[in-house]
C-alpha positions in Angstrom: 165.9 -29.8 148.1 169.4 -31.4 149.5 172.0 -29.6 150.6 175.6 -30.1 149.8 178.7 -28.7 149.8 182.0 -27.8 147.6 183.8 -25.3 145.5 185.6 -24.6 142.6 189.4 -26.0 143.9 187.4 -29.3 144.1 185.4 -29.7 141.0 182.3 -29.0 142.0 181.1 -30.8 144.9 182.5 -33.1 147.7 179.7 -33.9 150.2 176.2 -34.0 149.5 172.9 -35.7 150.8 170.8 -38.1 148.5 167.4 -39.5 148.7 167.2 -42.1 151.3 170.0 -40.5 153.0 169.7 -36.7 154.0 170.3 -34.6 157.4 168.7 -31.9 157.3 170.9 -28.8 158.4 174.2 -30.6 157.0 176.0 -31.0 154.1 175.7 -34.8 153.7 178.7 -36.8 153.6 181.8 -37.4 151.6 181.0 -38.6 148.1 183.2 -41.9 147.5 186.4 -41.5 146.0 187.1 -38.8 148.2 188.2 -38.0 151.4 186.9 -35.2 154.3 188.8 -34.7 157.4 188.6 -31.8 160.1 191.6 -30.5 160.9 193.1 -29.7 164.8 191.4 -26.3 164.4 188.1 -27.3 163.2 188.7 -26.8 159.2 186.9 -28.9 157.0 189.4 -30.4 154.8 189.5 -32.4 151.2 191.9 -34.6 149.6 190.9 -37.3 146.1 191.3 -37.2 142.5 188.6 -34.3 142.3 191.0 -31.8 144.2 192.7 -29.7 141.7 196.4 -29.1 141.1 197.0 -25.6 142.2 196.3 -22.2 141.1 198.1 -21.4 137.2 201.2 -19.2 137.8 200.9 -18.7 141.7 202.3 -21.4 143.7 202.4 -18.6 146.6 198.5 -19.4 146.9 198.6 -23.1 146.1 200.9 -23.7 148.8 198.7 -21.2 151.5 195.5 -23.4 150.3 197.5 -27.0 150.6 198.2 -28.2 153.6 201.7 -29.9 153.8 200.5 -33.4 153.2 198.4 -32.6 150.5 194.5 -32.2 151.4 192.8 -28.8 150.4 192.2 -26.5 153.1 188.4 -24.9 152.3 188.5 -21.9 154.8 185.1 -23.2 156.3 185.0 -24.6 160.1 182.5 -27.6 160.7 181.8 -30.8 162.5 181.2 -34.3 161.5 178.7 -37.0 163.2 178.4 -40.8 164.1 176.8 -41.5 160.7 179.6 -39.1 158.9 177.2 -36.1 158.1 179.2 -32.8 158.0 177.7 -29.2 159.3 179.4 -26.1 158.3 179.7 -23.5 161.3 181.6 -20.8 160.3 184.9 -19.7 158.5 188.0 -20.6 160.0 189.3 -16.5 159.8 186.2 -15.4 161.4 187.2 -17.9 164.8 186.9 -15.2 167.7 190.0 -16.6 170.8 189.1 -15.4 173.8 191.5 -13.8 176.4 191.1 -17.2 178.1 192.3 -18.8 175.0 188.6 -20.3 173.8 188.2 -20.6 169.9 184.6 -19.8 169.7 182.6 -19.5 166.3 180.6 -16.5 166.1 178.3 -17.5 162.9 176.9 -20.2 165.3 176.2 -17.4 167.9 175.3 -14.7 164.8 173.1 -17.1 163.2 170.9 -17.9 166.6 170.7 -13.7 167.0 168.9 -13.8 163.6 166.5 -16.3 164.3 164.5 -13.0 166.1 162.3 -11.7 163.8 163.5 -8.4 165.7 167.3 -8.8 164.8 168.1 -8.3 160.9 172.3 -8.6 161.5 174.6 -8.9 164.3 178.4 -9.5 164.7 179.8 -10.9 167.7 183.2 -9.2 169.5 185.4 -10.6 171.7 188.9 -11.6 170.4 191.7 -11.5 172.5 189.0 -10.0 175.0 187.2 -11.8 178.3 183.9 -11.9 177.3 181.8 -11.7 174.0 179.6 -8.8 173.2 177.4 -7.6 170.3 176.5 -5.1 167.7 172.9 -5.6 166.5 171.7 -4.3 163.0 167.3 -4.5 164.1 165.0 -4.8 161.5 163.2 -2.0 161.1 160.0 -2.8 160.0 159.2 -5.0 162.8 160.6 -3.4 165.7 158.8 -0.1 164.4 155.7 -2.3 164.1 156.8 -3.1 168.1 156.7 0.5 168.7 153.7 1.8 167.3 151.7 -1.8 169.1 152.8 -0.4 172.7 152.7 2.6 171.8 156.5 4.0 171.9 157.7 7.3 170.9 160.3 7.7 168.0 160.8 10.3 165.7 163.6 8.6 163.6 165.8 5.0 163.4 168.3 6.5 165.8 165.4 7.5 168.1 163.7 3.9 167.8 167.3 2.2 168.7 167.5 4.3 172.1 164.2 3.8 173.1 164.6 1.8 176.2 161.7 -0.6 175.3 163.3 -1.4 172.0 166.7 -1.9 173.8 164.6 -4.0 176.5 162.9 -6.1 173.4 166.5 -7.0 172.2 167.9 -7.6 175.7 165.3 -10.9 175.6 166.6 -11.7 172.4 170.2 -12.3 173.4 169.0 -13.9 176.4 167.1 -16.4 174.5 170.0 -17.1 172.2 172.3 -17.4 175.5 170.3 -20.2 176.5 171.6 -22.1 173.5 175.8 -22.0 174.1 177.9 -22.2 176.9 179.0 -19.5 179.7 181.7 -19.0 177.5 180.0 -18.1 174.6 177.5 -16.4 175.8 176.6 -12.5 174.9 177.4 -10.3 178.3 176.6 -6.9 176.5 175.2 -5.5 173.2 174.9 -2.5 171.6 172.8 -1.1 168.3 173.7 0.2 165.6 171.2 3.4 165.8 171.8 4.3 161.7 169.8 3.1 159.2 172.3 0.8 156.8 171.5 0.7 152.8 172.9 -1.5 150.1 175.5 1.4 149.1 177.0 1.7 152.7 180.0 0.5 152.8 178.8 -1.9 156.0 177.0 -4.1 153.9 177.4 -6.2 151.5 175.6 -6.4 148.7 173.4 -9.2 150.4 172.9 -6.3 153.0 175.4 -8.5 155.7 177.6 -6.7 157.8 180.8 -6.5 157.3 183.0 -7.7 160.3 186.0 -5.9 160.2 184.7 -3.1 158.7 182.0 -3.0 161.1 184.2 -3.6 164.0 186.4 -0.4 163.3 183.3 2.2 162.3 181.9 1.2 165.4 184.9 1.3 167.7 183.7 3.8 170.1 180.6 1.3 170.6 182.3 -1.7 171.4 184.9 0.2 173.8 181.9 1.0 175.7 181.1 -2.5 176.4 184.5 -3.3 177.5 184.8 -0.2 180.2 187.7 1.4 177.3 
């Protein structure tokens, strides 16, 4: 399987990796004919004969996805090698800018979270703030198999998120994952989110990710507590 990369204001795709020449993890590089740049704030950018024109009847949106000297702006943040390999990291509206003026990408910081076989979702906070913090969707099956192994009390999923050994458990997951990113983008606090999310909640989406925003306002009172407000 090789990855690559594109959408539908592009025809189709504009980076890919081949046989004989694949990254694993990236996209692969620009196909020829085309052109990929990343811009000042980390966009991934595309310009060449497969970019399209512009959206039919809206120019409104053509001219918010062009940039000013033509090349498509995709929305997704990345970076691009010595051998000209791209890697996607995030989306450029999820970008979290600190208090201290850092642009951090969470996804990078979401994504190491969900390595944990313990963690099924998180979403990092911290914009406009001085430090990052967390809400953490666990997965429920395994942390309850975590439980019942040492032996835990629970009654309930709000029950099995206050447990102090589950909280504990998860404390040494965002460790591990600090060890990966700078002081700067590290997790300082975290809290759970102690009710059990389905696919009809309006948290999720239908491939049962949180929803940032939406998540970020429901659980207001949660992350106020990590910032002392």
């Amino acid at each position: 399987m090789f990855e690559g990369f594109g959408q539908t204001e592009c025809s189709g795709v504009a980076t890919v990796n081949v046989p004989g020449r694949n990254k694993i993890g990236t996209i692969g590089f620009t196909l020829p004919g085309s052109q990929t740049r990343i811009s000042k704030d980390g966009e991934i950018q595309l310009r060449g004969p497969h970019v399209f024109k512009g959206y039919w009847g809206d120019p409104k949106k053509t001219a918010d996805t062009m940039t000013a000297d033509g090349w498509l702006k995709t929305g997704d943040v990345g970076r691009v090698d010595n051998e000209g390999f791209f890697t996607i990291t995030g989306r450029i509206k999820d970008i979290i800018i600190t208090a201290g003026g850092k642009n951090i990408t969470p996804a990078e910081i979401e994504s190491a979270l969900k390595f944990s076989p313990y963690v099924s979702d998180a979403v990092i906070i911290g914009d406009r703030r001085k430090y990052l913090t967390a809400l953490v969707m666990i997965d429920q099956e395994n942390v309850e198999n975590f439980a019942q192994e040492k032996q835990i009390p629970f009654s309930d999923f709000a029950s099995l998120c206050a447990a102090p050994e589950v909280v504990e458990l998860i404390q040494k997951q965002v460790d591990k994952a600090n060890k990966e990113f700078a002081r700067v983008e590290q997790i300082k606090d975290f809290r759970l989110i102690n009710i059990l999310l389905t696919a009809e909640d309006e948290e999720l989406t239908p491939t049962m990710k949180l929803k940032r925003g939406f998540v970020e306002s429901k659980h207001k009172h949660l992350i106020d507590a990590m910032y002392g407000s």
